[in-house]
N, C-alpha and C positions, 0 to 999 in steps of 0.2 A: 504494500500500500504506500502510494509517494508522499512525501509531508514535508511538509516546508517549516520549520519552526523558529520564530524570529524573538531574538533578545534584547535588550538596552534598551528600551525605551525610555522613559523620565525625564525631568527636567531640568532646566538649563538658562541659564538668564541671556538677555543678548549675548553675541560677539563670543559667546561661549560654544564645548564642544561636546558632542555626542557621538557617542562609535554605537552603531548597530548593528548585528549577526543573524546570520540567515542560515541552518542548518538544514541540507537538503538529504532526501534516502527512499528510497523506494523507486527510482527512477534511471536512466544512464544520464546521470550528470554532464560527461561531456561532449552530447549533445545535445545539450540545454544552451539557451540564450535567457542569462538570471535578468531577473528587472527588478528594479526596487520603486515602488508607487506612493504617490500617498493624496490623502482625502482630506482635507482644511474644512472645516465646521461650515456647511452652506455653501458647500461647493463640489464641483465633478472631482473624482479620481484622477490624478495627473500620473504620468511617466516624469521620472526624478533621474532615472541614467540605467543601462544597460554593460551585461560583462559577458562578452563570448566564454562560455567555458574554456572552448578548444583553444583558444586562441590568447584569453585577455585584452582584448581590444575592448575598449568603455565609449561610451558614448553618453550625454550630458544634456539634461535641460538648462535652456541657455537660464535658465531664473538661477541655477545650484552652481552652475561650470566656473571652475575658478577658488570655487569652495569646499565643496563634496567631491569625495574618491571613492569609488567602488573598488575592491578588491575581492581574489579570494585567494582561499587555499583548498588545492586540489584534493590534497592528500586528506582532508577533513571535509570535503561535499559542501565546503563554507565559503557563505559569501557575506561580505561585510560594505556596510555601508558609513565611511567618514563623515562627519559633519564637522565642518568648522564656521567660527565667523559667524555662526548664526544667528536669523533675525526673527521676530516676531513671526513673519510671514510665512517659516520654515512649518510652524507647529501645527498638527493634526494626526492621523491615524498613519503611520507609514508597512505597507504590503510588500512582502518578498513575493516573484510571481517566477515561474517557469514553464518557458515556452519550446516547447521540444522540436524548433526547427534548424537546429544547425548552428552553426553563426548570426548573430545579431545582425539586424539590417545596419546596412550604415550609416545612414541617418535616424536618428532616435526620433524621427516626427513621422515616420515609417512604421514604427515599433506600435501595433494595436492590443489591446486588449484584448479582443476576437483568437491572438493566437494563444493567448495562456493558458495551457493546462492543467497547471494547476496554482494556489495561491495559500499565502501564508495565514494566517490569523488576524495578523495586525498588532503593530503595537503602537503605543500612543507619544507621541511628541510632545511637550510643553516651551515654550520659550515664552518668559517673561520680560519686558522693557527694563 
């Protein structure tokens, strides 16, 4: 059974940092395309940045790019989500998602919903002023 199970969430005041974990199993991980999502209070689910398994190649919503580093580690089915610098605007519910098509597209405005099969839990963001 594949499960996504994500950790760190909590909070953070501005300009502060948060590491998030995305434990994946049940699935072939390296041909997955991870994604990390998230959903702000009164608003649609956004794509936050993508990590080829196979490859490592990230990809970045230009709102996080500059900020946030998606990484992982193969040998652990793990994928992590950096936040740095963070602003008010970061905080809400953030989704590990995996989409079993290969390599990530290369542009992350490409990257849909439609393809993920499967998705994490959620865990919750805070960043206060």
């Amino acid at each position: 059974q594949a499960q996504l199970v994500e950790s760190g969430g909590g909070a953070a005041q501005a300009g502060g940092n948060l590491t998030l974990s995305c434990a994946a199993s049940g699935f072939f991980y390296i041909g997955a395309c991870m994604a990390w999502f998230r959903q702000a209070p009164g608003k649609e689910r956004e794509v936050v940045g993508t990590i080829s398994a196979q490859n490592q190649r990230t990809t970045y919503a230009d709102a996080v790019k500059g900020r946030f580093t998606i990484s992982q580690d193969r040998a652990k089915n793990t994928v992590y989500l950096e936040m740095n610098s963070l602003k008010v605007e970061d905080r809400g519910t953030y989704y590990c998602a995996a989409a079993l098509v290969g390599r990530c597209p290369a542009m992350i405005t490409d990257f849909r919903e439609n393809v993920v099969h499967y998705w994490g839990q959620g865990t919750q963001v805070t960043v206060s002023s």
